[in-house]
N, C-alpha and C positions, 0 to 999 in steps of 0.2 A: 552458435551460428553467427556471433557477433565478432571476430575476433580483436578487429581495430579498438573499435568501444572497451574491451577488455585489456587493452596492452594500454589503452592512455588512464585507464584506472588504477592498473598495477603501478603505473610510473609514480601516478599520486600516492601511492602508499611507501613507495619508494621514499618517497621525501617527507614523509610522517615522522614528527617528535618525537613518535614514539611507537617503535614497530611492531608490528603482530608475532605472538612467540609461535604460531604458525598459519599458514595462508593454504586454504583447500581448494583447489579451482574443479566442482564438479559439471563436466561438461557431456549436454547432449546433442553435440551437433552430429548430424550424419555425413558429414566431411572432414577433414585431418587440419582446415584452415588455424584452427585454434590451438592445435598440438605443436602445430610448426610453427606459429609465431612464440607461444611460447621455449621451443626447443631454443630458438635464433636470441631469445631476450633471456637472463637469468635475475631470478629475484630471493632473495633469501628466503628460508621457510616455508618455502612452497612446494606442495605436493601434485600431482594433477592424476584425475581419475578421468578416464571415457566410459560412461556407462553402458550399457546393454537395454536394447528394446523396452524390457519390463522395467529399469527404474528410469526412462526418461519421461519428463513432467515437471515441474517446480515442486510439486510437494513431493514427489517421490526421490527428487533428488535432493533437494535441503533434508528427508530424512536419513535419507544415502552416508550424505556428509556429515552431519550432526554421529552417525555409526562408525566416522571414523574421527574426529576427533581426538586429539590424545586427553590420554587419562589427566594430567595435571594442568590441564588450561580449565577456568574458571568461568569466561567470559566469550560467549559466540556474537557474532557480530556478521550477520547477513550484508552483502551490496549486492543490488544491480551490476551487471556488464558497463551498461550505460553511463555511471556515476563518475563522477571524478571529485575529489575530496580535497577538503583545505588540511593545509601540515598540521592543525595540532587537532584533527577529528577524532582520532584514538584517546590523543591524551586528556582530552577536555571532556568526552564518551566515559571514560573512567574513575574521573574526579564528580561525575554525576553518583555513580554508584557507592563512591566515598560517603557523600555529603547525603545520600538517603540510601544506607545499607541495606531497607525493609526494600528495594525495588526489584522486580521480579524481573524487570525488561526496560532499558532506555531508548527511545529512538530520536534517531539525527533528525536533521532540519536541510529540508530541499530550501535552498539561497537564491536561485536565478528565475524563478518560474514564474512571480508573483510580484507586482510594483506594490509596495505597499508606503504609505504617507500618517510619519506623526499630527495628532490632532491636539488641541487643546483641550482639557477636565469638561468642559461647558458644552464641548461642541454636538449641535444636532445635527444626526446622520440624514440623507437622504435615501428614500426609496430603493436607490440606485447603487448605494453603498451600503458594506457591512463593518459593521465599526466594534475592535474589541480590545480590549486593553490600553487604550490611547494612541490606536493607529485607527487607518481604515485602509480600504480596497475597493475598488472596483465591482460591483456585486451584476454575477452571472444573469443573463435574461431567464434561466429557468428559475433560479431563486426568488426574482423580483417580481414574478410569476406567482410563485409559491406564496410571497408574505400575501400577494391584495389575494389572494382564495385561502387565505389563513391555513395553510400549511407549510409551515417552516417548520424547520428543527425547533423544538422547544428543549436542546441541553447544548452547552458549550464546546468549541470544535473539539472533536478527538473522543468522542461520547456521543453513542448511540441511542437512540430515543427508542422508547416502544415502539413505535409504528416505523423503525428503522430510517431512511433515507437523511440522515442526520450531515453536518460537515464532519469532513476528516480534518486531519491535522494539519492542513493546509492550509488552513483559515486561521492559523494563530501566528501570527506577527511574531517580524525579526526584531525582539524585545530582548534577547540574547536571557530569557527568564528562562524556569524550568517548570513548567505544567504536568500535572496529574492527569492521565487520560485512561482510556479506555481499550485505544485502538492504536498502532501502529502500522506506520508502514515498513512492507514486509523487505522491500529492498535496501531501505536505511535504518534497521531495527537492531537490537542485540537484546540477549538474553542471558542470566544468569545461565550454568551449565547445569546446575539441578534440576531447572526447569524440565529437561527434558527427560528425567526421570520417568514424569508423569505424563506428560504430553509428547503430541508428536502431531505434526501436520497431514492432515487431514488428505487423504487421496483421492474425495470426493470432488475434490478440485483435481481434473484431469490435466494435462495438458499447461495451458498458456495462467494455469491456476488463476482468474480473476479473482479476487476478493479473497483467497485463502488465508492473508495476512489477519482480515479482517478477523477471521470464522475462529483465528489460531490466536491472534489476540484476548477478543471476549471471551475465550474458554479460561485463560491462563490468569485474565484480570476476577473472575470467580473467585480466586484462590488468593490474588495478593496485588497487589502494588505496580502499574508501568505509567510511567514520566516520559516526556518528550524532552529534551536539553534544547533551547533554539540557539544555544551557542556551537552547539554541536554541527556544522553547515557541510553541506557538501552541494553539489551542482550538479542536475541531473538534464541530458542532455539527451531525447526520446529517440533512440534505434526504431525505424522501421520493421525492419528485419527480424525472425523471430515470433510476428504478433501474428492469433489468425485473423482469417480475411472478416467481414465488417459483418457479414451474414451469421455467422456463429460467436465472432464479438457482442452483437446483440442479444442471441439467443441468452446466452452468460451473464451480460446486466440482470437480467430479469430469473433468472433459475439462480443464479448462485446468490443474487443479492435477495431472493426470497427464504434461501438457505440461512443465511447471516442473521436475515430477520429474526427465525422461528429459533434461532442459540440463543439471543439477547430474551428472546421473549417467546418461550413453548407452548403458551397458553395463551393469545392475544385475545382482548377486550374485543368485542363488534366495535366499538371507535379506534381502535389499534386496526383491525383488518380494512374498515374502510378507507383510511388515510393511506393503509400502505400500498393499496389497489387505486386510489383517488392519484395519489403522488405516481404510479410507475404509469401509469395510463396518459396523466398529463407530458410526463415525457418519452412517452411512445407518439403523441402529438405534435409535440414541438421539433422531434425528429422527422418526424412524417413533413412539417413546416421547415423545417431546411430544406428538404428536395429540391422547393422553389427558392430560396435564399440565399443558399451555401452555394460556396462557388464549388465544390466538390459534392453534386446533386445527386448522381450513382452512390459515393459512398452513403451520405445520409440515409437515401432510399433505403439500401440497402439493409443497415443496420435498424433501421426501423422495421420494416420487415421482420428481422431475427426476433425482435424485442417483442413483437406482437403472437411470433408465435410460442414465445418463451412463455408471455403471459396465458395463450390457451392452452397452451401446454400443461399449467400449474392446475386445472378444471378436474384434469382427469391421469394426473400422472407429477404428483409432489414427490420431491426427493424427502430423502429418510434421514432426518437430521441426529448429528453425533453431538450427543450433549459432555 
């Protein structure tokens, strides 16, 4: 349902060092808008599928396309609609898996989302800042939140803590290094093709799949090795369009990121369960504290609402996690 977003991506691939030996566009839109702009534009190697009712969903459809694949390509490599990529993303994506043969899965690096500023070896961070590898950032008010109630991640971005709510791969600086993680994101990710021998994304994730990346991640890192390249950049630029509305967005922080939890850790500690009911609860709070602050005070509401009844939801009606 995005079609614009997806023709200014295809253009970037278009001008990629080095081009994909084939490109699958699996589409669920309930309109022809996507079929038609791509009939009017041609790109090499491109296939296009419209799916049917039962596989429309993110995980229903990257398993769709993952089934059609040809047999001799070695290397899948998910994008967003939304994305637009710098020329040498493929080829710099490749020379990761050269340089660590053992990786299971590489992901790209989002470039434009985040200011982030070199520090010096010595430098002490503030309160306010998260400081890692010799850069820093600008650190979130739910985080700054987090450290003075001593709940903060205690593992490094891209690695998920027992009591989950950890950073993503977001938090690790444009140091053009290549870091060992845990978790990927699902729209700038790629995977060996064997991988999916054994795996396959999770249908538990309906729909707008939040956090399926996540859930398909940790399962996959069980078994072996995924790297982030941050030389690897692309530029992700957020469709409206496509996402549900803020009432069932909430409801989904809180059900599927309690999913994500119980993969990483099936058995939690009573100090794993408190923090991770201390941690979703403070920011069902601090959403409930936008309503008056955000200049968008309906959406706030709103999603806080969702998040709260996701959380009494979980009392008396826990999803069945696939290990």
């Amino acid at each position: 349902m995005r079609p614009k977003p997806l023709l200014q991506l295809l253009q970037s691939v278009k001008e990629q060092t080095l081009y994909p030996d084939e490109i699958l566009i699996i589409d669920g839109s309930t309109n022809d808008g996507t079929e038609q702009i791509l009939a009017n534009n041609f790109f090499q190697n491109l296939s296009y599928f419209l799916v049917s009712k039962e596989h429309r969903g993110l995980t229903k459809q990257r398993n769709f396309g993952i089934a059609k694949v040809s047999a001799d390509v070695e290397f899948v490599c998910f994008l967003d609609d939304d994305t637009v990529l710098e020329k040498e993303y493929f080829e710099v994506l490749l020379s990761t898996y050269k340089k660590y043969p053992e990786a299971l899965g590489v992901g790209g690096y989002i470039d434009n989302e985040i200011k982030w500023e070199p520090i010096e070896a010595n430098y002490n961070s503030q309160m306010n800042e998260f400081c890692f590898d010799g850069w820093k950032r600008k650190e979130g008010s739910r985080f700054v939140l987090r450290k003075k109630l001593g709940l903060d991640s205690d593992c490094p971005p891209g690695f998920s803590s027992l009591y989950s709510h950890g950073r993503s791969v977001g938090f690790l600086p444009p140091s053009d290094k290549i870091y060992e993680v845990e978790q990927l994101m699902g729209g700038v990710s790629s995977f060996q093709k064997k991988v999916f021998e054994t795996h396959q994304f999770s249908t538990y994730f309906e729909g707008y799949g939040l956090y399926e990346d996540a859930d398909f991640c940790l399962r996959v890192a069980k078994t072996g090795k995924l790297y982030l390249n941050t030389a690897v950049k692309l530029n992700h630029y957020h469709a409206a369009s496509g996402r549900p509305n803020q009432y069932q967005y909430g409801k989904m922080v809180v059900r599927n990121g309690w999913y994500v939890w119980r993969v990483k850790n099936p058995k939690p500690l009573w100090k794993d369960r408190f923090k991770w009911h201390a941690i979703t609860l403070l920011l069902i709070f601090i959403r409930f504290s936008n309503s008056f602050t955000f200049n968008q005070r309906k959406v706030a509401f709103t999603e806080a609402c969702g998040r709260m009844v996701g959380w009494w939801s979980l009392m008396f009606n826990q999803p069945k996690v696939q290990q």
